[in-house]
C-alpha positions, -999 to +999 in steps of 0.1 A: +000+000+000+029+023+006+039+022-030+002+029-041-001+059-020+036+075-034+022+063-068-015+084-063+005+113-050+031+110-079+002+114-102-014+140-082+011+160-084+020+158-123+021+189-141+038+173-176+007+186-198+005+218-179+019+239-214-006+219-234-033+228-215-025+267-214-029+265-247-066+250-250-093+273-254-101+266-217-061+282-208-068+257-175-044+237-149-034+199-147-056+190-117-050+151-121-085+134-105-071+099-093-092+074-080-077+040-070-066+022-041-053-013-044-079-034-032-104-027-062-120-052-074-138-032-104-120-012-126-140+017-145-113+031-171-130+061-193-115+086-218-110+118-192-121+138-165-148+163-180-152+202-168-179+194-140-150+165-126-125+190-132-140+214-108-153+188-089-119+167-080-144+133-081-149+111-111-181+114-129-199+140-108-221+152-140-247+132-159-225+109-179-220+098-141-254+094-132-265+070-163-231+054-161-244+042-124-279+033-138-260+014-163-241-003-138-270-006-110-247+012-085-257+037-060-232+070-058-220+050-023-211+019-036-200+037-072-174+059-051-163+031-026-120+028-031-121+001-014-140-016-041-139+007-078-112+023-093-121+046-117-091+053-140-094+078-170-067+073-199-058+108-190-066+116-157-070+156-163-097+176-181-079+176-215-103+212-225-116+223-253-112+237-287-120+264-300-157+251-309-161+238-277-156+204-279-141+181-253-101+174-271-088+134-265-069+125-235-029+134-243-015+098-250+013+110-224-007+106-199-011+068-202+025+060-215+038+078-182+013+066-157-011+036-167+011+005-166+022+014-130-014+020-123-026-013-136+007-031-118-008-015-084-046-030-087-039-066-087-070-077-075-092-062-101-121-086-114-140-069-140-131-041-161-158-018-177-138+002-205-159+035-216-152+044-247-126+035-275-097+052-262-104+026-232-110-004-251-079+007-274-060+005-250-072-023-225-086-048-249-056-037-280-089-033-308-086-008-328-125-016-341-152+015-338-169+015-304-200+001-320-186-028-335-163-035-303-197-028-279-214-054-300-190-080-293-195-078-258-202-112-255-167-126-263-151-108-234-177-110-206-176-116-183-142-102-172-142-072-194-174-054-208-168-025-239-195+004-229-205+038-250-198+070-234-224+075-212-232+112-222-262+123-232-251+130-267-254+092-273-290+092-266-293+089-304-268+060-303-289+039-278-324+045-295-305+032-325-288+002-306-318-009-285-296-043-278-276-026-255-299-020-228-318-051-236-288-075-239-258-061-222-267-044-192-283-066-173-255-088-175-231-060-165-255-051-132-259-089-126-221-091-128-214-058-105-233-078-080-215-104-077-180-087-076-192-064-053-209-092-033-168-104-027-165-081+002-135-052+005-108-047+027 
């Protein structure tokens, strides 16, 4: 445990990107939001911390976070419990935003300097949800679209399940892949249970 706390404040306190993100339209800090300790049993990896989580200092405080938990069937207690769920981003700072507004990818930096260490210091991790593609890129090594890797759900549960961002920007995507909700999330929440159900330390 000693290594995973200098390891959480080694990432805390990383400034590398700090130039790069001056120079968003957003002209913000690196204010890393880390969220593991080494008895996880879940891991929640996503793309990056948003504006709301960025002011916030807590993953998914916004309403990606809120249907991500109705996804998963988790209460904000059980959702935000170390001892159980580690939620780690591929870039674990707000990245900001263009010039049009929209959210800019997690600097690939970010993972090359931090997530291999990260992954060595959760070895008792059970089931891994992977948000996104940059996720799913990097976890499950697919470089497929996230529909086509979200449809194949099946041949990686029920370790590992490939989600869609949760935002509400994909409402369109889910009325368009009704087998999501029907098919795959109830096997997710079933499967939540019964890591969670292992008990914590």
């Amino acid at each position: 445990m000693a290594d995973a706390r200098e390891l959480i404040e080694e990432i805390r306190a990383c400034r590398l990107c700090a130039d790069r993100f001056a120079a968003t339209a957003t002209h913000h800090a690196p204010r890393p939001v880390v969220w593991f300790r080494p008895g996880a049993r879940i891991l929640i990896a996503g793309q990056a911390p948003g504006a709301r989580v960025h002011d916030s200092g807590r993953p998914f405080t916004d309403p990606s976070g809120d249907r991500l938990r109705a996804w998963l069937g988790m209460t904000p207690e059980s959702f935000y419990d170390l001892s159980r769920v580690a939620v780690v981003p591929m870039g674990f700072c707000f990245p900001g935003y263009n010039d049009r507004k929209a959210d800019l990818p997690p600097p690939t930096l970010c993972a090359r300097t931090w997530h291999n260490r990260v992954m060595a210091a959760l070895p008792r991790v059970e089931l891994k949800i992977l948000v996104g593609a940059h996720a799913q890129h990097w976890h499950m090594g697919v470089k497929t679209p996230v529909t086509a890797t979200v449809a194949g759900w099946r041949d990686h549960a029920p370790d590992v399940f490939p989600l869609p961002h949760p935002s509400w920007r994909n409402t369109a995507w889910l009325k368009k892949n009704p087998w999501f909700e029907a098919e795959l999330v109830p096997v997710l929440r079933a499967r939540v249970r019964d890591v969670l159900a292992g008990g914590s330390e």
